[in-house]
Jmol script that loads the backbone (N, CA, C; Angstrom):
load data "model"
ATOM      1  N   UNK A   1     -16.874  48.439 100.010  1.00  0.00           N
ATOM      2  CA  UNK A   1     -15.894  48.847  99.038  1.00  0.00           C
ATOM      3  C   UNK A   1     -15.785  47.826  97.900  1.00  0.00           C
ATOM      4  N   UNK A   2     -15.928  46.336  98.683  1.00  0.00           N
ATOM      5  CA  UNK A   2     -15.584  45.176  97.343  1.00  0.00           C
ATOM      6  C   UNK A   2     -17.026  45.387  96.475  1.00  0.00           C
ATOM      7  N   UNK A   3     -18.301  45.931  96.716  1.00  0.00           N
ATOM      8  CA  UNK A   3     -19.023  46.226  96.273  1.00  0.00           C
ATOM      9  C   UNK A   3     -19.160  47.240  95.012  1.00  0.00           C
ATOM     10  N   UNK A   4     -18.847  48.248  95.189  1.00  0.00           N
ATOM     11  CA  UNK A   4     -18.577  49.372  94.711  1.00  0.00           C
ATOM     12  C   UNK A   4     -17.605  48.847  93.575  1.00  0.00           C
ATOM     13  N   UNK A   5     -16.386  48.701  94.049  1.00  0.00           N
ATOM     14  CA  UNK A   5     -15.498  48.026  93.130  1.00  0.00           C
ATOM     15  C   UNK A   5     -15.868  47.276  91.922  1.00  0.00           C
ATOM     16  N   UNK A   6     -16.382  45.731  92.402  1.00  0.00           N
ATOM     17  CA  UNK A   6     -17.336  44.923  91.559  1.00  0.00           C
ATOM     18  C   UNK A   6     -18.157  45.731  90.429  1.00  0.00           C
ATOM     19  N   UNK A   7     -19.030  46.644  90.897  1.00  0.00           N
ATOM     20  CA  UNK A   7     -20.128  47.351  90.552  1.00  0.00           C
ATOM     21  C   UNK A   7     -19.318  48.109  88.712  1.00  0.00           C
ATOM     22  N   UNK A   8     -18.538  48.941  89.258  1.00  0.00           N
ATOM     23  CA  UNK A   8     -17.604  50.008  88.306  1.00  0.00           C
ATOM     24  C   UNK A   8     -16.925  49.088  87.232  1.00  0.00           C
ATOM     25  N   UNK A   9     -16.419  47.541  87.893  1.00  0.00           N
ATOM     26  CA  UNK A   9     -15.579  47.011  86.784  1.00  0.00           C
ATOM     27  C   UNK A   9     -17.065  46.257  85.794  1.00  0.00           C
ATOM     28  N   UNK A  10     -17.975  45.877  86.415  1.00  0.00           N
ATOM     29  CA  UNK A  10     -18.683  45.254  85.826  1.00  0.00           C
ATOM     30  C   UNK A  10     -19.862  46.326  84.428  1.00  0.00           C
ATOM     31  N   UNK A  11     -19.833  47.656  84.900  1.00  0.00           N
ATOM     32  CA  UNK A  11     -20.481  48.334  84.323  1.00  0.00           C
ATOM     33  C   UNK A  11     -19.702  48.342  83.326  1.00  0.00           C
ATOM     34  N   UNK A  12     -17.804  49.182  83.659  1.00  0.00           N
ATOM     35  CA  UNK A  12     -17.317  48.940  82.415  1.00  0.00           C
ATOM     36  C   UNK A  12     -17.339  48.025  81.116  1.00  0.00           C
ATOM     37  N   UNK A  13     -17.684  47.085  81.775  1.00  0.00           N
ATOM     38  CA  UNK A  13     -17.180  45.975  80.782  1.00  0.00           C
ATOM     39  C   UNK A  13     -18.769  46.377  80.006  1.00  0.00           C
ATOM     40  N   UNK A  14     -19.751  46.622  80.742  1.00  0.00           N
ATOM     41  CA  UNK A  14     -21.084  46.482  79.605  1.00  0.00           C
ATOM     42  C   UNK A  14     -20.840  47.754  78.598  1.00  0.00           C
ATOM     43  N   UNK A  15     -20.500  48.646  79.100  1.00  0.00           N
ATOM     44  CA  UNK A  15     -20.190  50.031  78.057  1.00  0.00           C
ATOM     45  C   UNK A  15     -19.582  49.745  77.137  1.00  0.00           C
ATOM     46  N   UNK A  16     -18.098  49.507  77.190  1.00  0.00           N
ATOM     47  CA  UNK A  16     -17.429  48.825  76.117  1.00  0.00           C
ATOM     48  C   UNK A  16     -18.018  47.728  75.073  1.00  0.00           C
ATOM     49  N   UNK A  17     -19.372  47.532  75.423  1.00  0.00           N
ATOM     50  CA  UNK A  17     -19.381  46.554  74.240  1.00  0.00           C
ATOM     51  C   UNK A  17     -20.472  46.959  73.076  1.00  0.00           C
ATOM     52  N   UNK A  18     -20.065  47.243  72.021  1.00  0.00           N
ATOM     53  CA  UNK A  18     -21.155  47.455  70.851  1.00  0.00           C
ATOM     54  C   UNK A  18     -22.659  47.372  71.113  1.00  0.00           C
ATOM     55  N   UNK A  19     -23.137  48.466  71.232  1.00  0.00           N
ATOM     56  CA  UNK A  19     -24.851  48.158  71.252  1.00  0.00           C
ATOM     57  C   UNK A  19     -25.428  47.359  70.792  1.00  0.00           C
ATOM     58  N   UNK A  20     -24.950  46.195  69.859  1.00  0.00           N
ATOM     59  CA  UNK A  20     -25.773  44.974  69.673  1.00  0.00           C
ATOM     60  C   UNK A  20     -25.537  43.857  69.311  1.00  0.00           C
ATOM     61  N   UNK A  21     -24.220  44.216  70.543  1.00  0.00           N
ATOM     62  CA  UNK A  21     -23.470  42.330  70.985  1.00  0.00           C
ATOM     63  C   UNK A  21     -23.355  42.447  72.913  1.00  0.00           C
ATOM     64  N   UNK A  22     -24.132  40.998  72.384  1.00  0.00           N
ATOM     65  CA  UNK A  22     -24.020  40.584  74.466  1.00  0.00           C
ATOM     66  C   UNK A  22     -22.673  40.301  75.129  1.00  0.00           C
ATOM     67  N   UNK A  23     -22.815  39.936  75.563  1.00  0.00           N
ATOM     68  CA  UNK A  23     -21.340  39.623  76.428  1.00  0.00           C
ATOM     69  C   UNK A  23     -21.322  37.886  75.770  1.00  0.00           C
ATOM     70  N   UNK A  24     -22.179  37.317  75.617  1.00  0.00           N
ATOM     71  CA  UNK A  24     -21.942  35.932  75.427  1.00  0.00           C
ATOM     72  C   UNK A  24     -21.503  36.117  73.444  1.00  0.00           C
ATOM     73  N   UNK A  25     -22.076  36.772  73.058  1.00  0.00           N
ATOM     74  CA  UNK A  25     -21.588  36.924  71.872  1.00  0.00           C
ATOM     75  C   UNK A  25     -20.277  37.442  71.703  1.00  0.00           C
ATOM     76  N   UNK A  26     -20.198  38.016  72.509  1.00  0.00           N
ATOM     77  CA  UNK A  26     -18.534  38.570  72.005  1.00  0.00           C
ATOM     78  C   UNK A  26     -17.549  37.194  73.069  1.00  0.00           C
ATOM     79  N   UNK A  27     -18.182  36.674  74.017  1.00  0.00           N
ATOM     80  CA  UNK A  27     -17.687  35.883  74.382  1.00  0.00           C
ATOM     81  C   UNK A  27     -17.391  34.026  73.051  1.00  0.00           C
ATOM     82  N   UNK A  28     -17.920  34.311  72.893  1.00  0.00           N
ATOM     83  CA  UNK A  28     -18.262  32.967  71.415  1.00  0.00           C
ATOM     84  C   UNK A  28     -17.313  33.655  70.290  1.00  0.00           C
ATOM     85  N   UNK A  29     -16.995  34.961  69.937  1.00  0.00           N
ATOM     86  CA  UNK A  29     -16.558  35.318  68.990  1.00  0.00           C
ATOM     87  C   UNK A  29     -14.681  35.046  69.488  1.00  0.00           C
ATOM     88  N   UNK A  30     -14.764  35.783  70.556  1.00  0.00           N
ATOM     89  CA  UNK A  30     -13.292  35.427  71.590  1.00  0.00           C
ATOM     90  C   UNK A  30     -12.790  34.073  70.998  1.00  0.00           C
ATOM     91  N   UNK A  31     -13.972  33.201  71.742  1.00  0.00           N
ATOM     92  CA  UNK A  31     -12.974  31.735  71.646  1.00  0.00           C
ATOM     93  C   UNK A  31     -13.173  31.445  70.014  1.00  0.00           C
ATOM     94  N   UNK A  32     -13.119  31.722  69.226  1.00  0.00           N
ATOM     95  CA  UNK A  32     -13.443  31.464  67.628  1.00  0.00           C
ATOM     96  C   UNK A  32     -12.330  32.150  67.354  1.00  0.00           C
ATOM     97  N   UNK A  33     -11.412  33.614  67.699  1.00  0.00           N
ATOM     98  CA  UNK A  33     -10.500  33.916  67.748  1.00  0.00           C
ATOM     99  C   UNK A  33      -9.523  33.230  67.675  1.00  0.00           C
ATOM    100  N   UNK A  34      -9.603  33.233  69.115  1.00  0.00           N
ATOM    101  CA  UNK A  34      -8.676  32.137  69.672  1.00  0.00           C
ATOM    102  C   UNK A  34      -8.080  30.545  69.482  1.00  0.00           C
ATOM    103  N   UNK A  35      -9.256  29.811  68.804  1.00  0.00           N
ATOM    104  CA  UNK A  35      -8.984  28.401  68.364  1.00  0.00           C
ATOM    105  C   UNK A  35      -9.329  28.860  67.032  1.00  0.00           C
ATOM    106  N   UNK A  36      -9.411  29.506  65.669  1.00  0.00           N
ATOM    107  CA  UNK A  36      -9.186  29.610  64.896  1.00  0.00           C
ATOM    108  C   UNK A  36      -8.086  30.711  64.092  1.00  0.00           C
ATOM    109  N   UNK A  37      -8.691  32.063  64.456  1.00  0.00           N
ATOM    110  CA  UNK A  37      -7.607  33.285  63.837  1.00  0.00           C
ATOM    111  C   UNK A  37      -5.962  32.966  63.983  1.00  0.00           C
ATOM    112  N   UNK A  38      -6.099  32.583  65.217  1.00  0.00           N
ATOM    113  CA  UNK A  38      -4.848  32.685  65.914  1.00  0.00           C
ATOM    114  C   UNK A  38      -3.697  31.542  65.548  1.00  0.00           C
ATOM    115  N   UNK A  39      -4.371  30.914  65.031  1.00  0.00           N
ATOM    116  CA  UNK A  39      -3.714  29.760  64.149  1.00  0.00           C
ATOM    117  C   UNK A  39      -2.411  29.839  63.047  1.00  0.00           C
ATOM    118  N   UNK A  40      -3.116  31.622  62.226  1.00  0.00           N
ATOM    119  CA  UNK A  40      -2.010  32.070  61.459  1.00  0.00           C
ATOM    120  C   UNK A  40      -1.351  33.430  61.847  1.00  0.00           C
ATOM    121  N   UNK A  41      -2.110  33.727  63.000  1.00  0.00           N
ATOM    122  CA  UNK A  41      -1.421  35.230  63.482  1.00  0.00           C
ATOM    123  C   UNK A  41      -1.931  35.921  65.166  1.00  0.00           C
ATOM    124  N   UNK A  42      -1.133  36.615  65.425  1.00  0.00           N
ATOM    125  CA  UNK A  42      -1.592  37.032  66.943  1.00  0.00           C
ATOM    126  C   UNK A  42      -2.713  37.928  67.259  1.00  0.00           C
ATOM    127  N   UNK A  43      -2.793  38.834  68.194  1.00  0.00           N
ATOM    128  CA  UNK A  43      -3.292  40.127  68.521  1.00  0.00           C
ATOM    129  C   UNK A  43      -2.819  40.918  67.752  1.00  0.00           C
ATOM    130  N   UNK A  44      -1.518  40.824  67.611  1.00  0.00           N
ATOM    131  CA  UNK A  44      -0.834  42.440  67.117  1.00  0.00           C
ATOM    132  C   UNK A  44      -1.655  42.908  65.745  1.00  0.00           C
ATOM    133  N   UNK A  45      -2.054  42.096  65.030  1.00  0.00           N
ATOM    134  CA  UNK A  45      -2.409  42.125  63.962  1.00  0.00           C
ATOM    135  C   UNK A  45      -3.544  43.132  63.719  1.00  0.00           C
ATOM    136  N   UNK A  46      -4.278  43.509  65.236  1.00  0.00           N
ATOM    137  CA  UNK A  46      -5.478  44.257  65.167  1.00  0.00           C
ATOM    138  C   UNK A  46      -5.068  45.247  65.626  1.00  0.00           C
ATOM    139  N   UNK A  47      -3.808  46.106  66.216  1.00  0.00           N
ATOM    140  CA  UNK A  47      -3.771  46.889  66.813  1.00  0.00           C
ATOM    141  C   UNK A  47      -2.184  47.844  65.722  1.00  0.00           C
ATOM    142  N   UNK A  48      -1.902  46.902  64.835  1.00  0.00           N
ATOM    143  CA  UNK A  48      -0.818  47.735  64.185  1.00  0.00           C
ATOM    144  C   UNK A  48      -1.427  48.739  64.162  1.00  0.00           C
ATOM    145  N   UNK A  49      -0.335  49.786  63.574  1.00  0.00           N
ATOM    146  CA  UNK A  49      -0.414  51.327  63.055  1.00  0.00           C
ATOM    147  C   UNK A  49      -1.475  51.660  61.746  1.00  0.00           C
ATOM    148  N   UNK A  50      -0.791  50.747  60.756  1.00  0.00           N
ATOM    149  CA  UNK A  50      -0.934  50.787  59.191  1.00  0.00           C
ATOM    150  C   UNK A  50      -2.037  49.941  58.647  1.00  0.00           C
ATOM    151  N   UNK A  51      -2.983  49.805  59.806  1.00  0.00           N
ATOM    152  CA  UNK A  51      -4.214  48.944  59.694  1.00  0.00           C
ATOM    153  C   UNK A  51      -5.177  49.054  58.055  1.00  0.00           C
ATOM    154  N   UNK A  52      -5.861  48.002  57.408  1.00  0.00           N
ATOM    155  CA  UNK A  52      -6.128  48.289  56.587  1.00  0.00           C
ATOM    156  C   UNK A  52      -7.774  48.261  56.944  1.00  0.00           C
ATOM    157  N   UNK A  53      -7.902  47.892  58.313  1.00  0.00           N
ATOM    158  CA  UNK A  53      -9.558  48.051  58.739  1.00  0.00           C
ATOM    159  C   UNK A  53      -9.802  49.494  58.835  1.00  0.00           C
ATOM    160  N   UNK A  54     -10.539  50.296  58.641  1.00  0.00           N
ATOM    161  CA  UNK A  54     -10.668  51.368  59.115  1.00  0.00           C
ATOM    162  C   UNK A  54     -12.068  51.625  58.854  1.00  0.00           C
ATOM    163  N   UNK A  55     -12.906  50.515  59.044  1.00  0.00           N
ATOM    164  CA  UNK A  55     -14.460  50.997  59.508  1.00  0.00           C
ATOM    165  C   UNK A  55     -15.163  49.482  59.533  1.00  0.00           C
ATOM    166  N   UNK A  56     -16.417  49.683  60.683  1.00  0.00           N
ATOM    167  CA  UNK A  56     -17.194  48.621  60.785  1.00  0.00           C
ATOM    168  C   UNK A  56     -17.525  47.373  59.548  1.00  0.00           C
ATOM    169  N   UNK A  57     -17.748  48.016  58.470  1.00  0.00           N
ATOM    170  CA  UNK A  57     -18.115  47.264  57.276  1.00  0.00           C
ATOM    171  C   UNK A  57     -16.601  46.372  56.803  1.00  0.00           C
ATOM    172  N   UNK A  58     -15.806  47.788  56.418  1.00  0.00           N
ATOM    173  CA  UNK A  58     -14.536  46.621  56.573  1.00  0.00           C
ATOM    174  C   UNK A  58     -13.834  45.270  57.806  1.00  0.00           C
ATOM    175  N   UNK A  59     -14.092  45.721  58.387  1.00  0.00           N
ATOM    176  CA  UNK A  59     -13.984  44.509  59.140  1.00  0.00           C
ATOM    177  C   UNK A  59     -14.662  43.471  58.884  1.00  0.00           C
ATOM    178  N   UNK A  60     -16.315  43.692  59.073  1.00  0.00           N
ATOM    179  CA  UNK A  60     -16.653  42.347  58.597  1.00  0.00           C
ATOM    180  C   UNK A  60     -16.401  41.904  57.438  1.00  0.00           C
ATOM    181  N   UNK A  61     -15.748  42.785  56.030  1.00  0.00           N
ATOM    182  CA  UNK A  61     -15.581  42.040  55.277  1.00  0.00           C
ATOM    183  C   UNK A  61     -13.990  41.312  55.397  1.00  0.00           C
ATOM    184  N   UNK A  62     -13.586  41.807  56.469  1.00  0.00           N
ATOM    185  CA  UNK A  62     -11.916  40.618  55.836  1.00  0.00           C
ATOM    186  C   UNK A  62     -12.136  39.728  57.081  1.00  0.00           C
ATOM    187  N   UNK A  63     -13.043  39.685  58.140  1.00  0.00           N
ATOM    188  CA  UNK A  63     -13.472  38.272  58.750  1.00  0.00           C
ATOM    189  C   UNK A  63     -13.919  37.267  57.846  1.00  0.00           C
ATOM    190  N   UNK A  64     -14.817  37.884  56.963  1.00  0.00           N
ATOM    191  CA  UNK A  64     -15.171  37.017  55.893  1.00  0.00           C
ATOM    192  C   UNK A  64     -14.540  36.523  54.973  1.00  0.00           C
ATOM    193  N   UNK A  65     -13.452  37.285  54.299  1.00  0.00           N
ATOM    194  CA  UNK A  65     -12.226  37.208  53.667  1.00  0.00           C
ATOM    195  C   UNK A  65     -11.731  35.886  54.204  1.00  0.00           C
ATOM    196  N   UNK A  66     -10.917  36.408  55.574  1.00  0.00           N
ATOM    197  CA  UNK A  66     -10.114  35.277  56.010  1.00  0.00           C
ATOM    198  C   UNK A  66     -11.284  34.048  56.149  1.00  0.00           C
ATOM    199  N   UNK A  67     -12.273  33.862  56.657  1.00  0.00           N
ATOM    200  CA  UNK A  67     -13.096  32.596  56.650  1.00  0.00           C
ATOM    201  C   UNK A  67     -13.385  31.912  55.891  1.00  0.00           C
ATOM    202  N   UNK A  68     -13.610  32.636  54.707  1.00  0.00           N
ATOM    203  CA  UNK A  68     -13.405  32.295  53.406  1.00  0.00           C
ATOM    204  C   UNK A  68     -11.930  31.219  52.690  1.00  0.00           C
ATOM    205  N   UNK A  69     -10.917  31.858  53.168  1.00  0.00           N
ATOM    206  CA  UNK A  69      -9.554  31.843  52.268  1.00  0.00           C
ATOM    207  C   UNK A  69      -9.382  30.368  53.552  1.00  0.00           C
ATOM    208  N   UNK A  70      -9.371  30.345  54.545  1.00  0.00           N
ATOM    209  CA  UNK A  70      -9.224  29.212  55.309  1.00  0.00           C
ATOM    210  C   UNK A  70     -10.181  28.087  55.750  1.00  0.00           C
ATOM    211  N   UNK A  71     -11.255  27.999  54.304  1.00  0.00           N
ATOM    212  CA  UNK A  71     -11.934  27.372  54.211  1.00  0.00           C
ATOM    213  C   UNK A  71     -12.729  26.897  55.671  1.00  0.00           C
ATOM    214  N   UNK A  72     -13.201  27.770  56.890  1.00  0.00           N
ATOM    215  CA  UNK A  72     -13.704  27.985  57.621  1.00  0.00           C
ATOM    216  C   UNK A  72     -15.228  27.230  57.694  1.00  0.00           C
ATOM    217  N   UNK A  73     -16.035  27.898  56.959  1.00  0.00           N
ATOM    218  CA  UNK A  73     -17.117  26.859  56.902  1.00  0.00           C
ATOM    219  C   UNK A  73     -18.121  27.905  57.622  1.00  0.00           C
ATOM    220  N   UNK A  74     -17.919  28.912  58.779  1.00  0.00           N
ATOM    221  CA  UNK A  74     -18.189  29.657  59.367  1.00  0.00           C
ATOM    222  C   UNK A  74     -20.062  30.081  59.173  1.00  0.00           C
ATOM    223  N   UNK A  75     -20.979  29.552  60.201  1.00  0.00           N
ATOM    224  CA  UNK A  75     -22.169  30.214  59.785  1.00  0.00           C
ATOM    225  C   UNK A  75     -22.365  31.485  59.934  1.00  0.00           C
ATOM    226  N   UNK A  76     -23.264  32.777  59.325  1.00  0.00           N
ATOM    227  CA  UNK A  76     -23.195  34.167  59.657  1.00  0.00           C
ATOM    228  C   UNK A  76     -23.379  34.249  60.817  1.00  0.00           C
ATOM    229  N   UNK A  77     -23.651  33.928  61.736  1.00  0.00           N
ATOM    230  CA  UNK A  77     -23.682  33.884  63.082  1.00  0.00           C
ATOM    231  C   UNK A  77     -22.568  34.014  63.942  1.00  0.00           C
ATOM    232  N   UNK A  78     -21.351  33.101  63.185  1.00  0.00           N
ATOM    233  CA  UNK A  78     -20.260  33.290  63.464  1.00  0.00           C
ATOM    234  C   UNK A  78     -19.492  34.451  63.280  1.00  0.00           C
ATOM    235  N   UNK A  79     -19.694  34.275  62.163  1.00  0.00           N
ATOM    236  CA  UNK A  79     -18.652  35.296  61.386  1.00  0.00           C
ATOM    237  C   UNK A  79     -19.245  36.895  62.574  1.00  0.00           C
ATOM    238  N   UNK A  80     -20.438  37.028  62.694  1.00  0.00           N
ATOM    239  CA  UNK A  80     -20.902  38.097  63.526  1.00  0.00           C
ATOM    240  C   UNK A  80     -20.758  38.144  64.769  1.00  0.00           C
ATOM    241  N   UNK A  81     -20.125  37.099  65.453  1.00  0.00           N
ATOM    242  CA  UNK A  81     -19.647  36.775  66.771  1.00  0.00           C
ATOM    243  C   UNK A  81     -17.790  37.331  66.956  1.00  0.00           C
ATOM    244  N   UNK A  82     -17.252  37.325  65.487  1.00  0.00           N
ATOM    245  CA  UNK A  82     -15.914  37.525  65.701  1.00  0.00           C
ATOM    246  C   UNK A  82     -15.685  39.031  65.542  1.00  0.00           C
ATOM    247  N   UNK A  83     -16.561  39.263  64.787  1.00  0.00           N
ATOM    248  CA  UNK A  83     -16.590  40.896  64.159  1.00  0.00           C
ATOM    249  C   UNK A  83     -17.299  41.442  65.507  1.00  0.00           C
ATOM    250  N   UNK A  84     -17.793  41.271  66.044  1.00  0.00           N
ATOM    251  CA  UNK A  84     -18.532  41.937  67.278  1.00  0.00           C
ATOM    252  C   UNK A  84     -17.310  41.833  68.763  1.00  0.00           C
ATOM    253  N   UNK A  85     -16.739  40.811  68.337  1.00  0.00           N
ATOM    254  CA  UNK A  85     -15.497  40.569  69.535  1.00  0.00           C
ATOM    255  C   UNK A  85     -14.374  41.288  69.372  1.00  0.00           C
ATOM    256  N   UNK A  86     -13.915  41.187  68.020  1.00  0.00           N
ATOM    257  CA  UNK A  86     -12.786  42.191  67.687  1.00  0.00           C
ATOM    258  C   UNK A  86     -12.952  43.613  67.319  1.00  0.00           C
ATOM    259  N   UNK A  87     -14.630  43.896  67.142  1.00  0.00           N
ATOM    260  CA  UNK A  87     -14.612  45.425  67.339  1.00  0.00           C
ATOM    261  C   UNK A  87     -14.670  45.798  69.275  1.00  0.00           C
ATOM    262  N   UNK A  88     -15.152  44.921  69.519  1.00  0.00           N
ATOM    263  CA  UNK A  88     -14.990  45.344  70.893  1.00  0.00           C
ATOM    264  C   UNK A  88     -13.989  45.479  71.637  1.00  0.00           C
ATOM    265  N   UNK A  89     -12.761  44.277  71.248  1.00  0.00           N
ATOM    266  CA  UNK A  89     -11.780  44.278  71.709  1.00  0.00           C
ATOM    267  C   UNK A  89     -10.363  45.535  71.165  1.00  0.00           C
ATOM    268  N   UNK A  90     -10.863  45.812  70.164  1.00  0.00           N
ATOM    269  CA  UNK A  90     -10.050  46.025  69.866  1.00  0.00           C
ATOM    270  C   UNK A  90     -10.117  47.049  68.451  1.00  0.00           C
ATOM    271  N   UNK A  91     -11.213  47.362  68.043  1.00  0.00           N
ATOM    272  CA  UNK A  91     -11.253  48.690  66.849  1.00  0.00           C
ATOM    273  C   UNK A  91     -12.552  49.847  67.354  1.00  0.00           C
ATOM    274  N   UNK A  92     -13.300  49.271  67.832  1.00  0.00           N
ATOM    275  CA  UNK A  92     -14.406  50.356  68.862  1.00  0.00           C
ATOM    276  C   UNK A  92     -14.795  50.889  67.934  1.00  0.00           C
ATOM    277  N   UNK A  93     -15.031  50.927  66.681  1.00  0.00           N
ATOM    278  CA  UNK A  93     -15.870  51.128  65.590  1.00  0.00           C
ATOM    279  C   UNK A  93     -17.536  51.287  66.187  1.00  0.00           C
ATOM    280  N   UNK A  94     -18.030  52.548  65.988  1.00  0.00           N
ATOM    281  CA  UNK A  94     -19.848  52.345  66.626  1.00  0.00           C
ATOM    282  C   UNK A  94     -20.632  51.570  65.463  1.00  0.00           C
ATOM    283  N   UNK A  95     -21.505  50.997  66.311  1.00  0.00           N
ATOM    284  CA  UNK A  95     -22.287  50.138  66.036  1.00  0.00           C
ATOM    285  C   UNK A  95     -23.166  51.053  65.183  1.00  0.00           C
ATOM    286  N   UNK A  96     -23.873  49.872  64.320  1.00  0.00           N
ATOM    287  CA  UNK A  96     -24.753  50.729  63.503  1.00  0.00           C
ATOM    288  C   UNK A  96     -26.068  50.221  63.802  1.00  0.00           C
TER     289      UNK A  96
END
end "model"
wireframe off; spacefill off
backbone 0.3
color backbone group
């Protein structure tokens, strides 16, 4: 049963993630979140109502925005680690 179990949560987690981000990438984008975004604002911020993301492209551009405006420094690598974490986490936008 702990098998089975294991099996279902672990598949989930691979489905949920954008066809062309790994788990370690969205894992790297997480903690970049986390010790940077979060600095001037929470979660809620991705899940309001009145969102002004409303497609893949936009997103990466106001990751870039904000990386930009908080003098970030951010290599594209990055910036594609956060956009791949917060569509996963949290806008499910399909991958292109």
């Amino acid at each position: 049963m702990k098998y089975i179990f294991a099996t279902t949560v672990m598949m989930s987690a691979f489905i949920a993630l954008p066809a062309n981000a790994s788990e370690a990438t969205v894992a790297a984008g997480k903690k970049l979140v986390e010790t940077q975004c979060q600095q001037c604002h929470d979660n809620a911020i991705y899940t309001r109502k009145n969102s002004i993301i409303q497609s893949l492209p936009e997103l990466k551009a106001r990751v870039e925005f904000c990386e930009n405006a908080n003098n970030k420094h951010w290599a594209d690598s990055q910036i594609n680690q956060v956009v791949d974490y917060l569509n996963s986490a949290f806008y499910k936008y399909p991958a292109k």
